[in-house]
N, C-alpha and C positions, 0 to 999 in steps of 0.2 A: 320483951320476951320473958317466960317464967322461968325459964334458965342462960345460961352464958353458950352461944354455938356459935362455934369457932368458924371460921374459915384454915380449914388445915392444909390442903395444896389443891391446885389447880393445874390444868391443862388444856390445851387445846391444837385440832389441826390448823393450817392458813385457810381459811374461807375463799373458795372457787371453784375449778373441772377440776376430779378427781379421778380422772378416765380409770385407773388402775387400783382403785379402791372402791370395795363394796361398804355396805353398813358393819359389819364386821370388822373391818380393818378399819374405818374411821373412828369407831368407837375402843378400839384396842390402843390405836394411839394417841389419844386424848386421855383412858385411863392410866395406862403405862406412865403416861407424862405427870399427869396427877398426882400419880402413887408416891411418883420418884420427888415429885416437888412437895409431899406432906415428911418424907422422912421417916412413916411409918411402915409397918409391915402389914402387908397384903391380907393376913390372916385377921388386923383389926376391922375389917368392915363389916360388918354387923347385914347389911342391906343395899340396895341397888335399888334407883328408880334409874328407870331410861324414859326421858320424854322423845315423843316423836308424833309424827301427823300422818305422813303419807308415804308410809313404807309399804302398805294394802299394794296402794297403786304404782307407785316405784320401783320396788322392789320384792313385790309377790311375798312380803313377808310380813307379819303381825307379829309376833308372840318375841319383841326384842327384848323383855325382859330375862326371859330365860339363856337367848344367845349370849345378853351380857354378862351375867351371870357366869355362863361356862365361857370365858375368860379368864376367871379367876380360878385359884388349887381347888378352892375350899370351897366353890359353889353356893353362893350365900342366896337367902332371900330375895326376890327380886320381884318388881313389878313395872308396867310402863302404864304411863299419863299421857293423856292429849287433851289438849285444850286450843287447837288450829295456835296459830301462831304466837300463844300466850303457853304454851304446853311446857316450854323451860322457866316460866316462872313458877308456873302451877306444881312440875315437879320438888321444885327448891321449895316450895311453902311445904308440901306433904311432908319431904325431910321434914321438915321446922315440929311440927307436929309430930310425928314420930319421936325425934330425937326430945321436945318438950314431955312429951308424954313418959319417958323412960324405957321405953320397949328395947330400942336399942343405943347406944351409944355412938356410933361412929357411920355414917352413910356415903355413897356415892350416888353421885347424882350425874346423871348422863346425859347430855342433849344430841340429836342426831339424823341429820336428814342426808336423802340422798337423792337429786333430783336434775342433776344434767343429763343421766342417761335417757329418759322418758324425754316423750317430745311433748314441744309447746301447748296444741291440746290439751294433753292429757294431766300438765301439771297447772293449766289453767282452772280443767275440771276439779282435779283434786283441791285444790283450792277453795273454788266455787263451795266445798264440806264446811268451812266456815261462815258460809250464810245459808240462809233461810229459803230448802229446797223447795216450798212453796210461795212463800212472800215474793223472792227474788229471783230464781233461775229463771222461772217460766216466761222473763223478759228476755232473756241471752244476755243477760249483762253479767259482769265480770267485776273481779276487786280492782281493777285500775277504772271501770265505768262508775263503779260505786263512788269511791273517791274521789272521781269526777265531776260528779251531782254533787257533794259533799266541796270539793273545792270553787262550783260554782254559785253554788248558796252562799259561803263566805265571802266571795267576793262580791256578790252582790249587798251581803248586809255591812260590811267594812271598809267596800271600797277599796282592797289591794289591788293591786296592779298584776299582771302577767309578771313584767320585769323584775319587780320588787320579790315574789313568791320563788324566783330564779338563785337568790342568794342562800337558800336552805342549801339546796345541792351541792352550789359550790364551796361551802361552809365545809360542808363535808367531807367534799374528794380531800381539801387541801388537808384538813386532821388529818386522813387518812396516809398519808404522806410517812410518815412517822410511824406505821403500824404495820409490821415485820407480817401478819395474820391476813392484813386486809385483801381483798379479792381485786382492788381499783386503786393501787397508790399509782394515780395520777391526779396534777391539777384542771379542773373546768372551771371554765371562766362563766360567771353568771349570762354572759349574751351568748355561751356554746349549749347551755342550759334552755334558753328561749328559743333558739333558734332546730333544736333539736325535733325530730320525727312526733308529731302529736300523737296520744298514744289513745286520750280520752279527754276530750276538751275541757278543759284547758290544759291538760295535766300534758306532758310532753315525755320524749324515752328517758331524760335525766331526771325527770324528776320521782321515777319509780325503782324500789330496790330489786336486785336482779335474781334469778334463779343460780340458786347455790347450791352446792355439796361441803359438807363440815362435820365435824361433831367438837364438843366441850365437854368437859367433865370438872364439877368440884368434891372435896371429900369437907363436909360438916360434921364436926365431933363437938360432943360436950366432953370429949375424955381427953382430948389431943389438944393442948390449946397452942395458939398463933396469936398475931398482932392484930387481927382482923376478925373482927365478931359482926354478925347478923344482929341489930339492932333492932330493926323491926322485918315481919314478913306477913304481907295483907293482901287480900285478893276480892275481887266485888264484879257484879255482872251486870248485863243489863238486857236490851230486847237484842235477839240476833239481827234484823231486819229493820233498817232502820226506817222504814215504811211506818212503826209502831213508833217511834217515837215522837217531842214534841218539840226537838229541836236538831238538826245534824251540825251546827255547827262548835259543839263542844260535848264531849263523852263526858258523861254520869258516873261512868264504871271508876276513868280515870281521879274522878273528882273524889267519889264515895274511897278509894281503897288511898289515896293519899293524906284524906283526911284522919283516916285510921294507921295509916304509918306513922306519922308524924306524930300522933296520941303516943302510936306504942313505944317509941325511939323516945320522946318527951323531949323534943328536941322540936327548934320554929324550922321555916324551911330555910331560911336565911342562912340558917346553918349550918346548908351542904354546899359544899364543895364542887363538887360535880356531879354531873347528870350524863347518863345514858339513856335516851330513850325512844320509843321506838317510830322509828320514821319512814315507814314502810313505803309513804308516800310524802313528798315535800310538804304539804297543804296538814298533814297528821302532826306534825313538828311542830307545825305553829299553835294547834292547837293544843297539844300537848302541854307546851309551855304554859297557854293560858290557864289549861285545867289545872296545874300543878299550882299556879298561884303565882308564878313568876312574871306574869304580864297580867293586865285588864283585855277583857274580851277585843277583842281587834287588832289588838300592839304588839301581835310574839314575833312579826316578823324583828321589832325594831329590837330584839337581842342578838339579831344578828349583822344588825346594821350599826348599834351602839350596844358592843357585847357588855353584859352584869359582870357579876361578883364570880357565877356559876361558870364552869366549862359546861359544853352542853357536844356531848357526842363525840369527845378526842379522841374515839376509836377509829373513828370513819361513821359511826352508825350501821344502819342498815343498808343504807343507801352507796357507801363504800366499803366499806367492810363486807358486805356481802351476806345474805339472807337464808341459810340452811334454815326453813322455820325454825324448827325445835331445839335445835342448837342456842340459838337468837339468845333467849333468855337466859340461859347458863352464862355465855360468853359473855353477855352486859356485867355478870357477877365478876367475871376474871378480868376485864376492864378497869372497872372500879377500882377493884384491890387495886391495880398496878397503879392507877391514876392517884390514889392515896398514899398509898407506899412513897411515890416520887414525890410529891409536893406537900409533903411531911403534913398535912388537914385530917382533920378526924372524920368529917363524916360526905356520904357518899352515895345517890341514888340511883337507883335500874328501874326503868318504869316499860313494861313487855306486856302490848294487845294482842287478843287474837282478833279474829275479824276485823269489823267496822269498831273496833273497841266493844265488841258483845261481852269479854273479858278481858281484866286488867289483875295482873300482879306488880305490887309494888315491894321492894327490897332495901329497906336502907342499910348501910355498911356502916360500922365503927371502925376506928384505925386506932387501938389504946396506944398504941408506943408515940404520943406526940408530946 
């Protein structure tokens, strides 16, 4: 980074049905919680980004920059970012740049979806906005079809098993366990995983994260310091449709914006701690890991069958913890912290796709008090 930004407080709601909460009030209480956990006064924030996706369709509303905004006395600044399910990383990089650039000093960053009210349908369609309305709709396929094609390419080039691809999930629910926020603190047993409703061959209902309601908020100051600094923040793209590409069994996006993290932090990867990242579907996890560097093409299942060095997703993930898109990426940043904060290690990853991986932000955390 060209300057020091802090991680100054953080909040968030539990991830699940919100029957009695609109986007308003989720995003009210995620910053409230914020506000109160930086210690600062409400009058320091300089700016507002709100990420979000599918409030159009949701909730009949676009323009949440300015709702969250008037929130606040002082009515600051504000704008909103989308980037389908990569939109809370993409937010948090924009801070970075702002707050690098000097414009302003001190920012809130909002993540926030709302999408148990809308039915299945409709938040399938809205979804469907993160791929390629020509390459890909006009088949009827869907982001659990996509990643179906996607997890059956892999198994045919590596040879995993049904069974063996079953341990992601339940990797998961059990972190989850442990996480006051999550939408699924229950344990699944890898065979309640395989045996579960197939959703998209091979892919099955455990192995897809769910439709959520949430929101997250962080405040990044270069004026307000904490123990927890933004070390690097990098973002890379690639074809929406992965029709265009020359391989589906490993993201470009992911590979290109890690490689650049890792430059900017000057730090190897060996050297984080733990990982959040995003596993929107079981078969993305594994890959994920590969692209990050943590396995050889084929092997990510086997971090979960002989776990590394790394935690990888003691939130729950996506997959327990539960899926507001645009929340997703923020709340990877309030993970982390706490994940550092506890097990006294300096440094600490968020890795947040949208689509097929079309986009990737990547986030690594410093913890200086070790």
């Amino acid at each position: 980074m060209n300057t020091d930004i802090y991680i100054t407080g953080t909040g968030q709601t539990p991830f699940g049905e919100h029957w009695d909460m609109g986007l308003r009030e989720l995003m009210d209480s995620a910053i409230d919680s914020a506000i109160k956990d930086a210690g600062i006064s409400v009058l320091d924030i300089d700016l507002v980004i709100v990420a979000n996706m599918l409030a159009e369709r949701t909730s009949d509303q676009a323009h949440l920059g300015a709702m969250a905004s008037s929130l606040l006395p002082h009515q600051p600044p504000a704008l909103r970012v989308e980037s389908a399910c990569a939109s809370g990383a993409m937010a948090l990089h924009t801070a970075c740049g702002m707050l690098e650039s000097g414009k302003v000093e001190t920012v809130l960053v909002v993540g926030v979806e709302k999408m148990t009210d809308a039915d299945t349908g409709a938040i399938a369609s809205g979804l469907m906005g993160a791929a390629d309305s020509e390459l890909d709709s006009p088949s009827g396929i869907t982001f659990p079809g996509i990643f179906g094609l996607i997890a059956n390419r892999y198994m045919y080039e590596h040879s995993l098993s049904r069974e063996r691809l079953s341990a992601v999930s339940a990797k998961h629910h059990s972190n989850a366990m442990a996480n006051p926020f999550a939408q699924f603190r229950m344990e699944v047993s890898p065979e309640a995983v395989t045996s579960s409703t197939t959703v998209a061959e091979p892919l099955c209902m455990l192995d897809c994260s769910p439709i959520s309601d949430g929101a997250a908020a962080c405040i990044l100051s270069t004026k307000h310091q904490s123990s927890l600094k933004i070390a690097a923040s990098q973002i890379a793209s690639d074809t929406v449709s992965i029709t265009q590409r020359e391989s589906i069994t490993g993201f470009k996006a992911t590979k290109q914006a890690a490689a650049k993290a890792f430059a900017e932090a000057a730090i190897h990867r060996n050297d984080i701690a733990h990982l959040e990242i995003h596993d929107c579907f079981s078969i993305a996890a594994i890959i994920n890991l590969e692209d990050l560097g943590y396995a050889a093409p084929g092997t990510g299942v086997k971090l979960y069958e002989n776990p590394g060095k790394q935690t990888i997703n003691a939130s729950g993930g996506l997959k327990a913890c539960g899926h507001p898109v645009a929340a997703t990426g923020v709340k990877q940043i309030i993970d982390i912290g706490k994940q550092l904060k506890a097990s006294g290690k300096r440094y600490g990853l968020a890795h947040n796709f949208g689509g097929a991986c079309a986009t990737c932000g990547i986030h690594i955390l410093e913890h200086t008090a070790v």
